[in-house]
Structures are given as C-alpha cells and as structure tokens.
N, C-alpha and C positions, 0 to 999 in steps of 0.2 A: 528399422523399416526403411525401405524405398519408393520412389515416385521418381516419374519421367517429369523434369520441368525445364522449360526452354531449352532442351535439347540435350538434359544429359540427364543422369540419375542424381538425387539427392538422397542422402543418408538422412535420419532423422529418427527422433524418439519425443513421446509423450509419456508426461506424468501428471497427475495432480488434477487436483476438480476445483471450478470456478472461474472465473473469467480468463480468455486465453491471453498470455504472456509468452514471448516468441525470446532466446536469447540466439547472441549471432557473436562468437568468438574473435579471438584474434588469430594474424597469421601465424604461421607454424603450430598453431593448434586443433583441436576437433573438440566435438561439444563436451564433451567430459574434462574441455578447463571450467564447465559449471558444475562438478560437481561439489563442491562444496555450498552453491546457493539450492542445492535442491531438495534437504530438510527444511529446510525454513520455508522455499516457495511452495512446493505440494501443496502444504498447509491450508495457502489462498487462493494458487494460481492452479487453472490446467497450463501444466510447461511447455514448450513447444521447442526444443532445439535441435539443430542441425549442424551438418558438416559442410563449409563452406565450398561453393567450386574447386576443386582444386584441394583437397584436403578429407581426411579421416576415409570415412567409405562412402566419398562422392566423385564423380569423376573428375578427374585430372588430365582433359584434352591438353597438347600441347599445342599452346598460343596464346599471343599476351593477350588477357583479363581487361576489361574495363569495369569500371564502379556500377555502370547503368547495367550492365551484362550483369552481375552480380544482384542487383537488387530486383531483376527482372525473376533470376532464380528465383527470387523469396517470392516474388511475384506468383511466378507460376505453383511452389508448392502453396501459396498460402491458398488459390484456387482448387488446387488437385484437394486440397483439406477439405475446404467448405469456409477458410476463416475470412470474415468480413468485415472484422473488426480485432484487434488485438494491442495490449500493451507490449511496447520495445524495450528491450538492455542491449546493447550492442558495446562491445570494448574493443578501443583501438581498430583494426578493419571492421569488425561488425559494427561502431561508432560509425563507420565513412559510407558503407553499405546503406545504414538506418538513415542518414542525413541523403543520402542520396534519392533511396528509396521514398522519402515522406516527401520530396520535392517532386516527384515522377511517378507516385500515387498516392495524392492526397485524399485522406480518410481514411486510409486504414487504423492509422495509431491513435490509441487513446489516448495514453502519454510515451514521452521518449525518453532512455535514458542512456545518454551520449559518456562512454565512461573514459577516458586514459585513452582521448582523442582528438584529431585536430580537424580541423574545414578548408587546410590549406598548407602546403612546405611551400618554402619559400625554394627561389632558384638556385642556393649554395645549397641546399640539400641534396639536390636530385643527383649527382655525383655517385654519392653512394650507396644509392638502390640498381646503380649501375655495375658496382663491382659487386655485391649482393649477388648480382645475375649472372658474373663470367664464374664468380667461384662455383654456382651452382652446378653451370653447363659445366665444371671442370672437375670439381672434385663429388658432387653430390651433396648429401644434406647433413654429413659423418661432422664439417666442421662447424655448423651453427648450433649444434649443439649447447655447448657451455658457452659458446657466443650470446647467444638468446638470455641464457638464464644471468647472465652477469647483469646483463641490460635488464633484464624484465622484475630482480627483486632487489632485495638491501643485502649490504653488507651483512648484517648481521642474519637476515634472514637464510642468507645462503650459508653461513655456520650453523645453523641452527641444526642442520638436515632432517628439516621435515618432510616426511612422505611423498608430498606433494612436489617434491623437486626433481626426484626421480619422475615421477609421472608425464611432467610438462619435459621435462628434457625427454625421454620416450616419444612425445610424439613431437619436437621439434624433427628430433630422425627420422622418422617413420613419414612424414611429407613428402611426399611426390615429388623432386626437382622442379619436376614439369607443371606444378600448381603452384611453388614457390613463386617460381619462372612470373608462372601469368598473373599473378597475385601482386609483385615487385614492379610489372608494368603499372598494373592500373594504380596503383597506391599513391605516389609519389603528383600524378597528376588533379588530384583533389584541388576544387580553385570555390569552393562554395560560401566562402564567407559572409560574400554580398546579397546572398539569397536567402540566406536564412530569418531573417524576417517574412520570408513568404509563411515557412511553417507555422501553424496553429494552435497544435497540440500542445496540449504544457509538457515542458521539458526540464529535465533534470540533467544537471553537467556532474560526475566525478572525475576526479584525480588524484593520484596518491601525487603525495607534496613531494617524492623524492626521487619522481618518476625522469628518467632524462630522453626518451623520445618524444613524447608527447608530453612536453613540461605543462606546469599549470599554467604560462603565461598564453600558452596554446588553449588551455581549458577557459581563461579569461576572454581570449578573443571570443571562441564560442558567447559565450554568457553573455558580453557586452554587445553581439551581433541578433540578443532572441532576446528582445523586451519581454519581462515575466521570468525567464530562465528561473532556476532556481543552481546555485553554485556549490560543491561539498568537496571539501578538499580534505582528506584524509592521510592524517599522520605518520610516519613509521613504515610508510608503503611506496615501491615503486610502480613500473606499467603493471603486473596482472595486481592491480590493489585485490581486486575481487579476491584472490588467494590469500594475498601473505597478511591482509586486516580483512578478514572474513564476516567477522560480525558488527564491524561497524559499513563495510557493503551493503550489507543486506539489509541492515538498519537506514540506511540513507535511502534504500531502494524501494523497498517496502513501505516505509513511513511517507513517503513521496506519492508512490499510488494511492495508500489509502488519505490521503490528503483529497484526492482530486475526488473524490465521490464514487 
C-alpha cells in the first residue's frame, strides 16, 4: 500500500492485531529485512512497516536526505494512518530516524528500540560516506552488493548460505542510487548524543557483539546517554543482528515491551 507524506509516496504494509508497532529498516534495505520478526510479532503487535525515502517502493527524489526529512515522513504516514500512539524497532538508519523522530515529536512512542545504531560518527568517519557517494554517482548500486553483506553478517554466517542472504543482497541492488545518494548525506551527520536524555519513553539498545559499523561501544554511548536504557548485546551476530540471531531479537524485543505494561 501507498500514501502521500511530506511530499512523496511511501510504501508500506500492515500485519497483526494489537497495539501498533511501527519497524523502520536499515539502508540498502526495504521492509521485508523484517521479515523474519513477523511470525512472532503478528502474534502481539498490529505491524506497521515501510520503505524508507529513498528505498523499496518509496520515492527516491534525487537530493541529499536529512534525518528530520526522514522522520517527518513517518511523521506524516503515521497521520495519513490515524496512529497516535505506537511502539518503535528501528535498526541502524531506522535507529537514527527513531532517535530523531522521538526528539521532533514527543509522544508518539511507547517504547523505543534503538537496534545496531549509533547517535553520532565521529569526524574520521565522515570520509567514507563520501566515497560511498562517488561510487554510487559512478558505477551504481551493482558494487555494494557483497560490500554490504561482508559488513552486515559473520564470517560464518555468510558460509552458511542461508536464504536470507540472497534476499538482503537483492535489495541492496535494487536501491535507487539516487536514495542511496540522499540517505549517505544525511546519515553520517547524526550529532544527538547530548539530547537523548530529553527522550521519555523506555528504551531499549541492541547490538550484535560482532557488528563493526555500529560497534557496541556506539550501543554503549547510547545506554549510558538514556538514564533507564535497557542494554542487550547479542552474540554470534553482526549489523542486521535482527537476521542472522533471529530469535534471540525477538526475544530481547518482545520481552522488553511486554515488560513496560
């Protein structure tokens, strides 16, 4: 399904009956990196996820992205919905979107779950969100392919060749340039660290422990910047932990909401 919000189309799909739960991906993906959390969530949640600006079947204006742009989106579908209220999972940019988003409209979340993300790159990062960006204007999205997935699982995971590999590398390709483009702007500019004591909502940090973008010492910052946090650092997993330890996500993610009442 589609809806017009803050000036583009957003892709989107619902599942599940009971309180609404919104998930928000990472780059080079579209919502179907949840599918593996959507047996288990149906169960409790009605689902809410989408395809970020820039990605899956959402538009992909050319021009660099910012985080508040991004979270204005959710903004406006969560209005086109009706939802006034809703629990967050965001991983890696849907992480950066969520934290942005719950600072730029407080009250919507009931809780947050900030997964295999950070609040901040420091300035030797930024370098290489910048050739990110020439390869992209240059060759297109053919070579992030196996790029991605080296970064995103484990060594062993990626011998394994589970199903799920082909899948996430399919839509690292299938990415628009042109949303990678504006997606690699705003990303890299994340500076929230100091504000995150403003947020309210109970929150919950994941990270696979063997993740090398978003290290745990990045999941740490978080935690120790949100009095209350709750911290889960999960074994045997890189950035998309959600995939390659699937049931111990869902268990961290699950067991977390129904904690909070």
């Amino acid at each position: 399904m589609k809806t017009k919000s803050n000036g583009i189309d957003i892709n989107y799909e619902i599942e599940g009956n009971g309180p609404w739960l919104t998930l928000s991906h990472s780059l080079c993906c579209d919502l179907h990196m949840w599918d593996e959390q959507m047996p288990a969530l149906t169960k409790k949640f009605k689902v809410l996820r989408f395809d970020t600006r820039g990605h899956g079947g959402s538009s992909a204006p050319a021009a660099a992205y910012t985080l508040e742009q991004m979270a204005d989106d959710v903004r406006g579908l969560f209005d086109a919905l009706g939802i006034k209220q809703t629990h967050w999972c965001g991983l890696s940019m849907g992480g950066m979107i969520g934290q942005t988003f719950a600072l730029r409209h407080p009250g919507y979340f009931q809780t947050m779950t900030l997964a295999d993300t950070t609040s901040y790159y420091p300035p030797e990062t930024q370098g290489p969100w910048g050739d990110r960006i020439k390869l992209a204007q240059e060759k297109g999205m053919a070579p992030f392919g196996e790029m991605m997935l080296s970064r995103w699982f484990t060594a062993a995971y990626l011998k394994s060749g589970a199903p799920a590999l082909q899948r996430i590398g399919d839509s690292v390709r299938a990415t628009q340039a042109a949303g990678f483009i504006g997606c690699c702007h705003a990303i890299p500019k994340i500076n929230l660290t100091a504000r995150l004591k403003e947020i309210k909502c109970p929150t919950l940090i994941i990270v696979g422990e063997q993740d090398p973008g978003t290290p745990v010492a990045m999941a740490r910052d978080i935690h120790n910047a949100m009095p209350g946090s709750e911290l889960v650092i999960i074994p045997q997993a890189a950035h998309l932990s959600n995939i390659e330890q699937t049931q111990a996500f869902n268990d961290a993610l699950t067991g977390f909401i129904s904690k909070q009442g």
